[in-house]
N, C-alpha and C positions, 0 to 999 in steps of 0.2 A: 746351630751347634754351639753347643758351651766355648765360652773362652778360654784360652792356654793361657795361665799366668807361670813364670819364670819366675821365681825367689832365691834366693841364697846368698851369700858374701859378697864383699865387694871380691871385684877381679874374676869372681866364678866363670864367667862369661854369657854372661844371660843375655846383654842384647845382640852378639855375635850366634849365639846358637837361636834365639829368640827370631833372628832378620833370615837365619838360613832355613828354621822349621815353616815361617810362614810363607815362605816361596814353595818349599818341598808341599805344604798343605793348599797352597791357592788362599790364605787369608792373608788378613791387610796386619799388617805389624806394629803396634807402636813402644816405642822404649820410653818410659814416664819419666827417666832423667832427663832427656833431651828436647822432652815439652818441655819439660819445667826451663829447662835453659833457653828453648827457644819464645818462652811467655815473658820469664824474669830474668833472662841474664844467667850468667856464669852462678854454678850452682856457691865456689867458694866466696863469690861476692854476694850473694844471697845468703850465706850463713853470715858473714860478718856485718851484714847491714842489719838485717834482722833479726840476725838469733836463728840457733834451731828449733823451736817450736813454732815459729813463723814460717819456715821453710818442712818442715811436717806437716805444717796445718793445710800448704801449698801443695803439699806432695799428694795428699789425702782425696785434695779433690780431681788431682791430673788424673789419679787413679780410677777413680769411681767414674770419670766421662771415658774413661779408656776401657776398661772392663765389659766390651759389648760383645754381642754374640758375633763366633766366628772369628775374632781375633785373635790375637797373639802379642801376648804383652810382659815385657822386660820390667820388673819393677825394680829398684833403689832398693838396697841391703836392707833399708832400714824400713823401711814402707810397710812390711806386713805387723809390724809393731802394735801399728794404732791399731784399736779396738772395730771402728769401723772398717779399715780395709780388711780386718782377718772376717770380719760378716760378711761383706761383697767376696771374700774368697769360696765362702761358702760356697758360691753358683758356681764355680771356673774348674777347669782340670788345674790342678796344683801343681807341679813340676820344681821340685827343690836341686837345683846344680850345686855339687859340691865340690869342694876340691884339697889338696891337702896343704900345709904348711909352706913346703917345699917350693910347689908350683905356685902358692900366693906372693910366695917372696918374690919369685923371677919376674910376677907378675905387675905388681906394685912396685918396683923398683923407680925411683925416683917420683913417685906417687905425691899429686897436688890434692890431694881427696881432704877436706876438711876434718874427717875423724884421723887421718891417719898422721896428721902436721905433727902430731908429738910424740909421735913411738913409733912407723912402719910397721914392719911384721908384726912386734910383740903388741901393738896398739890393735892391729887386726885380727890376733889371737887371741886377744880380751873382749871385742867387740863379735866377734864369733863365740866367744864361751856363752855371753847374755841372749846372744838370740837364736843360737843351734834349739834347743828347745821349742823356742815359738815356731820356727823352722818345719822341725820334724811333725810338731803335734796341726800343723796346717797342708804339710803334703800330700799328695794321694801316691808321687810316686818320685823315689829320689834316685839320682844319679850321677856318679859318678863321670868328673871333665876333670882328672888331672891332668893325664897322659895319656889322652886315645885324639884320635882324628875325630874331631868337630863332625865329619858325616857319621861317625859311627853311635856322637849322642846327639844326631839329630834321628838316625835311623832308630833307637832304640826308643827315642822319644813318640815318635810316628807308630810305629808298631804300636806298644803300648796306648795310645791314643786311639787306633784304632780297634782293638782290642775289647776299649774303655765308653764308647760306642752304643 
């Protein structure tokens, strides 16, 4: 079976709905931030040692050994960016979580996230206008996680995946 990739903003909740669909489907899960943390370290120490193109070029490859059949994978807001991961997307069920304004704030609230150290929300708001686009034009199918129970878009996701089949 094809891979489920999870994309969208940060805070969306991709690897909490991403760790609860692959229990619901019986695949293995993995979330590419938390390799990358657990390869290199803390991701905001990883941007400030190397830069972020060092930390994309890292992220690129967490990606593409993650991307295998049957899984289920949380990527980094920023991950479907590069040219190669949106190609590997090509094979996977796409699954775009979105969320609104509101809910990102509550979400990010006191947020160590290396894009967001110099504006919170409205730095999330800018960083969301740039890649809503790449977003949408790489989903197969998007969904709304502002305000519903976590089982309701895991359920909707399953469905549709089933469906998708």
């Amino acid at each position: 079976m094809r891979p489920v990739a999870l994309i969208g903003p940060m805070a969306a909740g991709k690897s909490s709905v991403g760790r609860k669909l692959a229990r619901t489907l019986g695949r293995s899960f993995v979330d590419t931030d938390r390799e990358i943390v657990r390869q290199h370290g803390p991701i905001a120490d990883l941007f400030a040692r190397r830069g972020e193109p060092a930390f994309r070029a890292i992220e690129a490859e967490v990606v593409a050994s993650s991307l295998v059949d049957d899984a289920v994978v949380s990527l980094g807001g920023g991950a479907p960016l590069a040219p190669a991961t949106q190609a590997l997307l090509a094979d996977a069920h796409v699954v775009l979580l979105m969320i609104d304004d509101r809910q990102a704030q509550w979400r990010i609230g006191g947020s160590t996230r290396p894009l967001l150290a110099d504006g919170g929300i409205d730095a999330w708001r800018r960083i969301l206008a740039d890649r809503e686009p790449i977003y949408r034009a790489l989903a197969d199918l998007e969904v709304d996680a502002s305000r519903r129970p976590m089982s309701d878009v895991v359920a909707e996701i399953a469905t549709w995946l089933e469906a998708a089949q």
